[in-house]
C-alpha positions in Angstrom: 11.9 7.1 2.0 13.7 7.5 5.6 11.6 10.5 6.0 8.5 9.0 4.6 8.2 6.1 7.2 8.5 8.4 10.3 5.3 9.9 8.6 1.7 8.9 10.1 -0.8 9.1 7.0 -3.1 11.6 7.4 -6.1 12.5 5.5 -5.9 13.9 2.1 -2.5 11.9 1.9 -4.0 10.5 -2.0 -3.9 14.0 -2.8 -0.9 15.2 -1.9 0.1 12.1 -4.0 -1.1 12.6 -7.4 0.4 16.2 -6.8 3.7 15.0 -6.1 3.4 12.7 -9.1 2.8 15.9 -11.3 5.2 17.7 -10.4 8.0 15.4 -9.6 7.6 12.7 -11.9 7.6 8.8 -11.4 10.8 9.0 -9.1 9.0 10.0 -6.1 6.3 7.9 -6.6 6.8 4.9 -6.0 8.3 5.3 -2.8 5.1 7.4 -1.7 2.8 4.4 -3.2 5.1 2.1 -0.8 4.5 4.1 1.7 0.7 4.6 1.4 0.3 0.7 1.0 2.5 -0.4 3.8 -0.2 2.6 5.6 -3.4 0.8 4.3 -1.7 -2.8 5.1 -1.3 -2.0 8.5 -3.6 0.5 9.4 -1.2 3.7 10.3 -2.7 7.3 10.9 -5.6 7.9 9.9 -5.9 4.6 8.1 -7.2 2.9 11.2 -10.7 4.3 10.6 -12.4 1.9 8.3 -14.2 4.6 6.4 -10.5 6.0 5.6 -9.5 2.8 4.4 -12.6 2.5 2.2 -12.3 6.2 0.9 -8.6 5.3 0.3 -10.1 2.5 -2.1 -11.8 5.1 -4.4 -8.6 7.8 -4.8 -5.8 5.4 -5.1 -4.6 3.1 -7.8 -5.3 -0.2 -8.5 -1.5 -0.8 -7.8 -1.2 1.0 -4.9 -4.7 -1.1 -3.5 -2.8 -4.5 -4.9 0.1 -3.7 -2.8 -1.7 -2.9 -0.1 -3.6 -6.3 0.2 -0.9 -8.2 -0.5 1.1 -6.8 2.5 -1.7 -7.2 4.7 -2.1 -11.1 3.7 1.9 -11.8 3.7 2.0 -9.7 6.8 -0.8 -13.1 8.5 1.2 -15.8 6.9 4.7 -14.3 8.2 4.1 -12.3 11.3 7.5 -11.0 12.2 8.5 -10.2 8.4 9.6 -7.0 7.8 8.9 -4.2 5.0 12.1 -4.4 3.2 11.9 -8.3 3.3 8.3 -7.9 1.1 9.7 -4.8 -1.3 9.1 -7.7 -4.0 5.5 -7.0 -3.3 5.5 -3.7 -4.7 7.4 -4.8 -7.5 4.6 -7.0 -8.5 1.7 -5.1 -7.7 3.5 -2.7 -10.3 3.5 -4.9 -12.9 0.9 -7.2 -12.6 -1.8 -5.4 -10.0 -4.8 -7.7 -11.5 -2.3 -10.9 -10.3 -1.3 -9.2 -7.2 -5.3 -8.4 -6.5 -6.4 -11.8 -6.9 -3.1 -13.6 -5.2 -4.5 -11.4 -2.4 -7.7 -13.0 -2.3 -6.3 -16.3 -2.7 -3.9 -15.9 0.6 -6.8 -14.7 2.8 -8.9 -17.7 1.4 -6.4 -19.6 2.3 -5.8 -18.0 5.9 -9.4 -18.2 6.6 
């Protein structure tokens, strides 16, 4: 994971992935899914470009796009919070992405 978030996301990062997922199994994974969300959240690499983000919305899965929100929204109500202080997040998003999804929506409604 150390390594992972000195990484910038660049494109074709989903790919890479789904490959990693086949051939390594669900170990790997869900520290690369942590590390794409906490990317999408707050918009690293090539993730800055809107059309990136939007692409991202169509190759990754719906847990990886709950995380992703969530961050983004916990990241506006707490400011100086840091990643390992929202690792419940991903936890969630895990178990319960249609939950985390609409908590999401609900926490920017309520920041708007």
């Amino acid at each position: 994971m150390g390594t992972l978030e000195q990484t910038e996301p660049r494109d074709g990062d989903e790919a890479v992935r789904d490959e990693l997922t086949c051939r390594a199994g669900g170990y790997v994974q869900a520290d690369v899914d942590a590390w794409l969300a906490h990317a999408l959240a707050a918009h690293l690499g090539h993730y800055r470009d809107p059309a990136a983000r939007a692409a991202a919305a169509g190759l990754l899965t719906p847990p990886v796009l709950a995380h992703a929100a969530l961050l983004a929204e916990l990241a506006g109500l707490v400011p100086g919070a840091d990643v390992d202080q929202l690792a419940f997040a991903a936890r969630f998003a895990t178990t319960e992405p249609e939950a985390t999804g609409a908590l999401a929506v609900f926490l920017a409604r309520v920041r708007s």
